[in-house]
N, C-alpha and C positions, 0 to 999 in steps of 0.2 A: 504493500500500500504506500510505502516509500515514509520520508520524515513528516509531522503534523505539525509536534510541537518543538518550539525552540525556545526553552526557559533560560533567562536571563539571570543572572549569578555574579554577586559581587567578586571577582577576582581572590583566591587566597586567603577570605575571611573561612575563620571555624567556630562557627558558633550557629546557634538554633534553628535560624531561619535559612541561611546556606545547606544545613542540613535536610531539611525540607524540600526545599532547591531539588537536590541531587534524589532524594526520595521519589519525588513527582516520575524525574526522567526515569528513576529503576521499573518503576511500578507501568508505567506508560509502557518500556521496553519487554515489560515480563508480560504483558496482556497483547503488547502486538510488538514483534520485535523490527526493531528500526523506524518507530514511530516517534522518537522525541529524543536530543540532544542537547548535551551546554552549551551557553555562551557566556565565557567567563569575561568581565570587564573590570579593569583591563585584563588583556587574554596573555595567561598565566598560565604553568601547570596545574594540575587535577591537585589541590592537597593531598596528604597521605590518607588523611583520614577519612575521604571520601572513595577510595579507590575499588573500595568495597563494590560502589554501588556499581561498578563500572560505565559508567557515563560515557557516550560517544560525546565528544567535542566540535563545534564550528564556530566559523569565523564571520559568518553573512547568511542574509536569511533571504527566502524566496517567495512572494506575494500569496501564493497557499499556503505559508505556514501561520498557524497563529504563536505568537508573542505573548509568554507569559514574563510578566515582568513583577519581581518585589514591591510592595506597596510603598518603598522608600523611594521610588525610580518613576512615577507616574507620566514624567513629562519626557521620560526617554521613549516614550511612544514614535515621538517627532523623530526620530534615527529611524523608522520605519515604515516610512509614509503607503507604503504597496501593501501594508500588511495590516490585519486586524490585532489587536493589541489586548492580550488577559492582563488585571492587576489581582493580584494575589494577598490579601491580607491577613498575611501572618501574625501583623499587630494592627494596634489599632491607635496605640500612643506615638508608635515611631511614622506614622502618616506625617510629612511635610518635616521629617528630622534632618531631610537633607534639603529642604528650600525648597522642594517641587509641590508643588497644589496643582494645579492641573489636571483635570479629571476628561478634560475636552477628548483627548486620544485615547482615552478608552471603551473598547465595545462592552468587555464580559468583566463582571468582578465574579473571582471567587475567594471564601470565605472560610478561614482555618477556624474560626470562633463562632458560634451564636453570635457571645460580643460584638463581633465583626458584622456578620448579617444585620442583627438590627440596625449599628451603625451605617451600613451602605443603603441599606434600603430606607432611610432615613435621610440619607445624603444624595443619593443620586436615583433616578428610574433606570438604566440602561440592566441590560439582562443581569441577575448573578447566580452562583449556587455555591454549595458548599464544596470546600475541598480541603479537609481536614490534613493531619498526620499520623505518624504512630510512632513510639519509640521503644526502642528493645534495651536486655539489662543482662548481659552475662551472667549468668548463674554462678556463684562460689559457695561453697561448702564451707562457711565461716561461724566461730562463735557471734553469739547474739547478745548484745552487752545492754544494760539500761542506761545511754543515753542518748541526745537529741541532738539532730543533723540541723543545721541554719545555713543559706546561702549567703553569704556577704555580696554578690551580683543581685539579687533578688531582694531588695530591700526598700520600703519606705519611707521609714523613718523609725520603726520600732525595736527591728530586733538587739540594738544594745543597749537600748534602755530596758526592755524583756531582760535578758542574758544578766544585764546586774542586778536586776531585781531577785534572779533565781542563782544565787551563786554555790548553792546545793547541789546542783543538776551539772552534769556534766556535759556540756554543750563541744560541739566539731562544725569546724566550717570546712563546707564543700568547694575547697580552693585547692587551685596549683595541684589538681588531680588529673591523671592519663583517666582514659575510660576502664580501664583494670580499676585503679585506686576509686573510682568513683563509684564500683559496682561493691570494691571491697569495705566502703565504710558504709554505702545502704544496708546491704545486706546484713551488716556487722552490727547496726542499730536497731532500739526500736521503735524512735519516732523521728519523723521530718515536719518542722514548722518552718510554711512559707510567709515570709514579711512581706513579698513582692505585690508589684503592680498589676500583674496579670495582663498584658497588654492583646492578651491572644492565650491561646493554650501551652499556657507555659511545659517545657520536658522535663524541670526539676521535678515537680510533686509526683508525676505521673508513673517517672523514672523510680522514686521513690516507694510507692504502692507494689511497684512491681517487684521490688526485694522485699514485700514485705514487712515493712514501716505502716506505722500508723498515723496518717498527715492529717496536719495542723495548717490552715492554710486563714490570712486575714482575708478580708470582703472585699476584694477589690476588683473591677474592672469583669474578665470573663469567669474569674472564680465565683463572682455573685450570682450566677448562672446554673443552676442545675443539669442543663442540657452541655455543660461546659466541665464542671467540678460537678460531678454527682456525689456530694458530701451531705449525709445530714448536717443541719444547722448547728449541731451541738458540737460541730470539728471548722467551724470558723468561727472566725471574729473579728471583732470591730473597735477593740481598744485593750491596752496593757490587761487590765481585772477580767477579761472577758478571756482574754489566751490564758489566762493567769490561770483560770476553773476549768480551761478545756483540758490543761496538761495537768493538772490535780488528778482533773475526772480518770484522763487513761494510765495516768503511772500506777492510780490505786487497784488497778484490774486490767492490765496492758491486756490481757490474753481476751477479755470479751472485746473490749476494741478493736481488736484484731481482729477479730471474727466480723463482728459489727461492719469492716470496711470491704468484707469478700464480693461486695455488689459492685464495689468502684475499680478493683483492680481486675474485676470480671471485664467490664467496660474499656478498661485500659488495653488489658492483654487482647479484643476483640476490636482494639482502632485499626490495625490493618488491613484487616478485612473490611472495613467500613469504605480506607482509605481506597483500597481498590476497586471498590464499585461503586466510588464517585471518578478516582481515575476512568474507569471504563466508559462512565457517564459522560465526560470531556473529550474524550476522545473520540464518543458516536457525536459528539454534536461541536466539534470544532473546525470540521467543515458544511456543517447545514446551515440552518435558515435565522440561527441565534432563542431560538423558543425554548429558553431552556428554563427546567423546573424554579421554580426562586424559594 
């Protein structure tokens, strides 16, 4: 059927939403092979840590292909005036991080969050749908110790004013970790609390569930979302005494907690398959008529 999609990728960055990135084209390529390639800019080697996916790479694009571009990029539409142009909203805070507003060049938005969804269909009419992600967690055969994982990237403004409040609790921040080290201190703990913004579906907490952590996550952004964080209400919050009673509640009975969250890491380990038959979704309708479901 030859190439469809040509997703657009920050050059050399490693981090959440590049990963995403290279996800789309694996999943694209494992449903129809040779239908979606990088365009890294500037055009740079594959990262290592992406080689995984094995990504075909290009340098220019062809008026049948559609252009999916980061929601950080909306006005690099204009670099491909022959071509229809996807924005992908991975976040929803980093919208205009890089100076582009511009929404004029694009045909399709697709939509990593609810958050996101409501957002676009709020902001704009043109087509969109969802096109989530999925993240995976090495397995290790590691003791499981009573303390609590915090991300220093993923933060508000609370979690070190939290951490001195609890200075009982043995607190690990999720820094200056390979994806080894990062599998090995989930796994190794037994709670993760997110401070963060949620700007889209964050891969910390989710990453986190999946070793089997019981997360803690504050109200914000697409975690106030059920359709986003399927957490009962009694695993978020909204201020210091609120996380204060939530990590009371599970240190005093970790193991019902545990149990309590097997809905949400059910939902987790099951994004891929989601992820893929929205992939397949894009790709039956990224050369038709644009009617596509919202």
């Amino acid at each position: 059927m030859g190439l469809k999609l040509v997703v657009v990728c920050p050059g050399g960055a490693v981090t959440g939403g590049p990963e995403a990135l290279h996800q789309l084209v694996y999943m694209a390529n494992q449903i129809e092979a040779g239908s979606a390639a990088i365009m890294y800019v500037p055009n740079v080697p594959t990262p290592s840590a992406y080689l995984k996916y094995g990504c075909p790479t290009v340098t220019s694009v062809s008026a049948d292909q559609l252009v999916v571009l980061p929601e950080i990029w909306p006005e690099m539409a204009r670099q491909f005036p022959d071509s229809r142009c996807a924005l992908w909203w991975l976040s929803v805070d980093n919208f205009g991080s890089h100076g582009q507003v511009d929404l004029s060049g694009i045909s399709l938005h697709l939509c990593q969050s609810e958050y996101a969804m409501r957002h676009v269909s709020w902001k704009v009419s043109a087509p969109k749908m969802m096109l989530t992600d999925w993240v995976d967690l090495r397995w290790l055969d590691v003791p499981r110790y009573a303390r609590v994982v915090v991300n220093p990237a993923k933060d508000a403004g609370l979690m070190r004013p939290f951490m001195a409040r609890h200075s009982e609790v043995e607190f690990v921040e999720l820094a200056g970790l390979d994806r080894v080290g990062v599998a090995r201190l989930l796994w190794g703990s037994q709670m993760y609390i997110d401070f963060g913004r949620h700007p889209g579906r964050d891969r910390p907490p989710r990453e986190a569930a999946l070793a089997g952590c019981v997360v803690l996550s504050v109200e914000l952004g697409s975690a106030r979302l059920s359709d986003d964080m399927p957490l009962d209400d009694c695993y978020k919050f909204s201020s210091l005494d609120e996380c204060s009673a939530a990590l009371e509640m599970v240190m005093s009975d970790w193991r019902t907690h545990h149990e309590a969250q097997a809905g949400y890491r059910s939902v987790v380990a099951n994004q891929r398959d989601v992820f893929r038959r929205e992939v397949g979704l894009l790709l039956d309708f990224c050369l038709g008529d644009w009617c596509c479901p919202s």
